[in-house]
N, C-alpha and C positions, 0 to 999 in steps of 0.2 A: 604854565606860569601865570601866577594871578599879577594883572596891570596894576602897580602901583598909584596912578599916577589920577588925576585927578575927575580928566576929561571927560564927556559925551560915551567913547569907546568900553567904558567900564561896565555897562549893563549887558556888554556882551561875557564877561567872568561870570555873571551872575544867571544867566538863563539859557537853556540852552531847547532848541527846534527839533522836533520830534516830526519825522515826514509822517503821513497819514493818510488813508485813503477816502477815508468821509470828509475830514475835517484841512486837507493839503498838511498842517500843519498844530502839531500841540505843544504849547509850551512847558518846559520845567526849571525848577531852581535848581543851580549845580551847586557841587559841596565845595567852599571856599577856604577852607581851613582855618577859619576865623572860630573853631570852637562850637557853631552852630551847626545843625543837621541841616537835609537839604528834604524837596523830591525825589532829589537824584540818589538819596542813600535809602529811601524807601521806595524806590524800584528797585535799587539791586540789592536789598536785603533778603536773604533765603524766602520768607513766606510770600513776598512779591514774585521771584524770577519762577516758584513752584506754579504759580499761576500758568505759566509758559507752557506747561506740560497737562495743564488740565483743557478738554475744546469746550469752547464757547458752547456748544450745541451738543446735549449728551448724550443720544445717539443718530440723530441727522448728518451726521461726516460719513454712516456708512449709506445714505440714500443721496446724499446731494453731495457731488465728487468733490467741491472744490470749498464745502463746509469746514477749512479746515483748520480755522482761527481758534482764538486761545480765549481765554479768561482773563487775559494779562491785556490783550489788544484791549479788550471791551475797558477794563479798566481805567487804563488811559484815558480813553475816549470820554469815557464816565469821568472823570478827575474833570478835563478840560473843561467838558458841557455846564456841568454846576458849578464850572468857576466863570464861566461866560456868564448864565444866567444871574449868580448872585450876585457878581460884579453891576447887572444891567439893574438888580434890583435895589441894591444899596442906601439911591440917594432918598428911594419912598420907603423904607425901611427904615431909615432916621428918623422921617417924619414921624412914625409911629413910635418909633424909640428915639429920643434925642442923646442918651447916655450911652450909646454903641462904643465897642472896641473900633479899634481902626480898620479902615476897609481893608488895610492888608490882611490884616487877623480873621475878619471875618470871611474874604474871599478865601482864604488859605484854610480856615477851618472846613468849611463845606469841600473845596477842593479834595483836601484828604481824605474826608468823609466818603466821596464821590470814587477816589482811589481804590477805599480799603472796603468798598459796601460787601462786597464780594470772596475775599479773602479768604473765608472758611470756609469757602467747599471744598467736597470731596470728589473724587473721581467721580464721571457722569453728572455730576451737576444737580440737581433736585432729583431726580433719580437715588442715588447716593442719599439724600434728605430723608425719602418716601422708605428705601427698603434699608436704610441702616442705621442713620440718625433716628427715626423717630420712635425707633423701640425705647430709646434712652427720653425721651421728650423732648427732645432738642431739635434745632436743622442747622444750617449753615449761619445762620445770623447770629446765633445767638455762640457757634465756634468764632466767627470773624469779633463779636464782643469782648470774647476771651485776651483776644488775640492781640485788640488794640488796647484794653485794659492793664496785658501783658506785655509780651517780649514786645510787643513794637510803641511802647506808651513811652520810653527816654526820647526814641528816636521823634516822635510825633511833641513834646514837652518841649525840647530840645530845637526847633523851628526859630527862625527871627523872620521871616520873606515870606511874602507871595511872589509868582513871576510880576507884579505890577509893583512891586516896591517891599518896603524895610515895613514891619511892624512898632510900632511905639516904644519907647525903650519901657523895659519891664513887663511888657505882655510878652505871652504865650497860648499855646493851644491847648485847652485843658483835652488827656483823652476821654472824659467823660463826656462833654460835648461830641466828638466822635463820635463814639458811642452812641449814642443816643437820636444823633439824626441818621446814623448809617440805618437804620431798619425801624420796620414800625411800630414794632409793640414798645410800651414803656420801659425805660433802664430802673430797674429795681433801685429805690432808696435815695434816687436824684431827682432834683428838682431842677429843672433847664430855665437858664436864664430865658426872658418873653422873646426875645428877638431872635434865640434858636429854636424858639418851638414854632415861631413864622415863619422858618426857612425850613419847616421841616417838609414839607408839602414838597418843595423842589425834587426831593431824592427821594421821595417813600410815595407808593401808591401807581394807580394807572396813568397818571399823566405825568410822569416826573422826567428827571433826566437822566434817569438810569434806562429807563423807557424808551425817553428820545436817542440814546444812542442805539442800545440794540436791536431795535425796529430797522432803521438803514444798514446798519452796520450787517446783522444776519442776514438782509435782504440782498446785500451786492456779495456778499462771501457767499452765498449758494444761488449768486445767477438768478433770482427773483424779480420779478419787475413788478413792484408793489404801488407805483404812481408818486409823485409827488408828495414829499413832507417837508413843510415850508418852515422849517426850526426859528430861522432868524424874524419872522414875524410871529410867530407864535413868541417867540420872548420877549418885541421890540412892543407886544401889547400886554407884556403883565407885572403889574405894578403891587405893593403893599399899603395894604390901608387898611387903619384899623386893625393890626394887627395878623390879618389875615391876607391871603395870596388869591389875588383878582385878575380876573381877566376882563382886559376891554373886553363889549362886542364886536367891537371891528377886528379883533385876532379870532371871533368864532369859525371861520372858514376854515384856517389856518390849525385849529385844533380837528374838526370834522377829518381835514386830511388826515391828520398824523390817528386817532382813534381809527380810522377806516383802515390804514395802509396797518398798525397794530391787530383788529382785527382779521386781516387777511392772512399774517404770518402765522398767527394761535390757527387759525382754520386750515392751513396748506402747507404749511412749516413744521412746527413744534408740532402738531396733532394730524402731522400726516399719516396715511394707511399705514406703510412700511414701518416706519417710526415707532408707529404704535406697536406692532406687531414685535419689532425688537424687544420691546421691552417688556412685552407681554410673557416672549420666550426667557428671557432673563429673571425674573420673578424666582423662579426655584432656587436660582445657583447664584445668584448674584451678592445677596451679603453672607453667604458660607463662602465664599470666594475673597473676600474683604476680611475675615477675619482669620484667613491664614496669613495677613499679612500688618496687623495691629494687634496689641496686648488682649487680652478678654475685659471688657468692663467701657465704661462710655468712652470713646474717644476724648472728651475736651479737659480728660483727667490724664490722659497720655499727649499731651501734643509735641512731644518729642520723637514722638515715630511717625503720628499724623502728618507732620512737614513732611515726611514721605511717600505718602499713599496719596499716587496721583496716576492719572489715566496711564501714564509710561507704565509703572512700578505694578497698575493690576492689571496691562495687557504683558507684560512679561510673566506674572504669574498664570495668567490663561496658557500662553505659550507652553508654560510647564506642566499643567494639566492635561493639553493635548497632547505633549508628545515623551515626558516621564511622570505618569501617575504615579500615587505611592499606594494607592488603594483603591476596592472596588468603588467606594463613592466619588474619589475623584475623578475613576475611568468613566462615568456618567457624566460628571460635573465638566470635563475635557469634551464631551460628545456632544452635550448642550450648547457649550462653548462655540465648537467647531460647527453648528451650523449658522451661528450669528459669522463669524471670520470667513466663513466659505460662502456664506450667504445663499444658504439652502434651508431657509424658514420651515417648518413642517406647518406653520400657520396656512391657514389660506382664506382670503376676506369671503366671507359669503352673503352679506350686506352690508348697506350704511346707507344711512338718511343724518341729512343734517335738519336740527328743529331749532329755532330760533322762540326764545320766551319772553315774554313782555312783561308777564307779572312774574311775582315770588311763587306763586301757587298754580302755576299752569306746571301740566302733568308731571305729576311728581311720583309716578313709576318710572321717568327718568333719573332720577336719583337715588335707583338702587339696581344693580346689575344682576344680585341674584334673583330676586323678583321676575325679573325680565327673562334669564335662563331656566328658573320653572314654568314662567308661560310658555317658554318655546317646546320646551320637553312634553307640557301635555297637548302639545301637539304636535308630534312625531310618530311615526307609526312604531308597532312596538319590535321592530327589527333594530330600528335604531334608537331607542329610549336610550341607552348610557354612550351615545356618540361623546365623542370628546369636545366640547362647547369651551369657548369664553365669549364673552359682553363684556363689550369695552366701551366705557362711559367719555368722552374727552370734552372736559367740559370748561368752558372761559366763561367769567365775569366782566364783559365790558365797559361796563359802569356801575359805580357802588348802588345799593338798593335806594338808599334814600341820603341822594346828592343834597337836597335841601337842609339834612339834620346841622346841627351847630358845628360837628367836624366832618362837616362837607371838605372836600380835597381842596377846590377852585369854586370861586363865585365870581359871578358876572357882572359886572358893571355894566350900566345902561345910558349910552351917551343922551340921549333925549330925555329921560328922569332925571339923567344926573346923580343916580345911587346907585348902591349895589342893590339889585335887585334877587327878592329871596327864593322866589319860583323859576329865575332866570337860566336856573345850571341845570334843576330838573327837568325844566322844560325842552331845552338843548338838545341835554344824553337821550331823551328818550324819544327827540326827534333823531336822531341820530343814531342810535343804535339800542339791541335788545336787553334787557336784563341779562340771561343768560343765555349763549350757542351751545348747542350738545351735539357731539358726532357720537350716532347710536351704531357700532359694529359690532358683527357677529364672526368669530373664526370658527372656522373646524378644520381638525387635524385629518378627515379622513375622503379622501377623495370620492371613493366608490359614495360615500353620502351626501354629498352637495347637493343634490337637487333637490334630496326628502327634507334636507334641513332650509335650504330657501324657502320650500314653501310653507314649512313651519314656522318658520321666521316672519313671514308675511303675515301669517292669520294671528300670531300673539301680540305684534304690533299693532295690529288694529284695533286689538283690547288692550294694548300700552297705552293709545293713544287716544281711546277714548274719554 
């Protein structure tokens, strides 16, 4: 029953405490039946609660036992974050813009933003992007555009609130805005007011707060212990000026952490052995497996079945591969299956070197895996010349090539100059960390040859790496 009445008590109709385990608590606006939408009707609208059923981590739930959060937690989390930080950035954000909408609009824009960034994936996660989306040219950002464009553009129109208060009378959320900060390539045909292309940096890129959530958030869901990431001082130092998204240097520490504890999860997390190896076996069967269960033709022209195809819907289809094939492909497609669910890999690592790059142009026989399996092959003896090989590249960009150029992500302000200084963020990342990390592994399917192919492995490396 909504409180009539006038008093203090009434913001509690209006917002409602979401428990949490990074954050204790996140706020949302509840639906008051004043006619306006809420938060709370875009969590429980079907393409939000489908989130539920896709994991956070697209194949690490079968290596780390207790990986076993959603896409929907992360989202939240994501909502919350970018409404802390944009809330904290507001009042130097004015300065740069004095003709801003009202903080509620603005906090609640990115909020949603921050909600929906995620929305269009598909089972498996970037996975799903690499061997299914990207036949059609597309990935998930550009189905999640679809999406707030689409079915969920009344409901997001339709807003009057942030959890901090009432919007302006006669504003709204455009969802092109949405849009358009939710991911980072440009929204075709839109031109973004100046004060949402400043806030774009918060949600898009390596340091943002999509970032900051899933770094802690992955790290306590699989028992990780990544160190220290100091969020609230990383935000409490960054400010807008000039249009652009600064950081003090006194929050530089405070970033070091969270890149470093980021770092560590891409190298022992997301790019673990196993990990990798799942998905390596997946490759054959994994979007002929997707497409028993969607129309023939791109997905974001069907999104009426897409709301369905979600980790549940294509591990019950596995299920049915292993145990009522209807054909000899599928009886294959079930037996590839069943050694990722039974977890009897026929992979087996037979090396791995991690190489850290400074420049653009150090060894760049890293950056091609077959290159790499012909050097290994002309050095095998010729019993085992057609062993069954992969090279698997996993590779992260920890910081963009050239942080100084004009859309640099973050720049530094320098309390002793008193400016933002232009070498200050280059200089930073690249004390801080590599251009690029590369975990170089090698599988082979066959036991009896491990040791010929290690030490082939070894002598082509040393011509990789020279």
């Amino acid at each position: 029953m909504i409180n009539q009445g006038g008093g203090p008590e009434r913001v509690f109709d209006a917002v409602n405490l979401l428990a949490d385990p990074i954050y204790e608590y996140c706020s949302i606006t509840k639906q008051l039946g004043d006619g306006a939408s809420s938060e709370q009707a875009l969590l429980d609208h079907p393409w939000l609660q489908r989130q539920r059923r896709i994991h956070q981590l697209q194949s690490a739930w079968w290596v780390f036992h207790t990986a076993e959060h959603s896409r929907f937690q992360h989202a939240v989390g994501a909502m919350h974050l970018t409404g802390l930080f944009t809330d904290h950035l507001f009042p130097s954000l004015r300065e740069s813009f004095p003709d801003l909408p009202s903080r509620a609009l603005v906090v609640e824009t990115m909020r949603v933003a921050g909600l929906l960034h995620d929305v269009g994936h598909g089972p498996f996660g970037h996975f799903f992007d690499t061997q299914v989306l990207a036949s059609y040219g597309i990935d998930h950002e550009d189905i999640g555009r679809a999406l707030v464009m689409g079915p969920l553009a009344d409901l997001i129109t339709s807003l009057r609130r942030s959890p901090g208060g009432a919007f302006r009378p006669g504003e709204a959320v455009d969802p092109s805005w949405v849009a358009f900060v939710m991911a980072p390539a440009e929204l075709a045909g839109f031109t973004p007011p100046p004060w949402l292309e400043a806030l774009k940096p918060v949600l898009c890129g390596p340091i943002s707060t999509d970032n900051m959530d899933y770094v802690p958030r992955d790290a306590y869901m699989c028992g990780v212990a990544v160190g220290p990431v100091d969020l609230p001082r990383l935000r409490h130092y960054m400010f807008i000026k000039d249009g652009n998204l600064v950081l003090h240097q006194h929050g530089a520490p405070a970033l070091e952490m969270f890149l470093s504890a980021r770092l560590y999860m891409y190298n022992h997390v997301y790019f673990h052995r196993t990990v990798r190896r799942i998905d390596l076996h997946l490759r054959p069967v994994f979007a002929a497996t997707c497409e028993g269960l969607l129309p023939s033709g791109n997905p974001i022209d069907h999104l009426d079945q897409y709301l369905y195809l979600t980790d549940w819907s294509l591990m019950a289809e596995v299920d049915r591969l292993q145990r009522r094939p209807a054909t000899p492909r599928e009886v294959e497609m079930g037996r590839r299956w069943e050694a990722v669910t039974s977890r009897r890999l026929p992979w087996r690592l037979v090396f791995e070197a991690f190489h850290e790059l400074a420049h653009p142009g150090d060894h760049p026989g890293l950056a091609d895996p077959a290159w790499i399996e012909a050097a290994i092959r002309e050095e095998l003896p010729t019993a085992w010349h057609d062993v069954g090989l992969e090279v698997d590249l996993a590779s992260t960009d920890p910081r963009p090539d050239n942080p100084a150029s004009d859309d640099q992500l973050l720049r530094i302000y320098d309390p002793i100059s008193q400016r933002v200084e232009a070498e200050a963020a280059p200089q930073l990342m690249a004390r801080l960390l590599p251009l690029r990390t590369v975990w170089l592994r090698v599988y082979s399917d066959q036991p009896a040859a491990l040791p010929a192919v290690r030490e082939a492995v070894l002598r082509a490396v040393a011509r990789v790496a020279r």
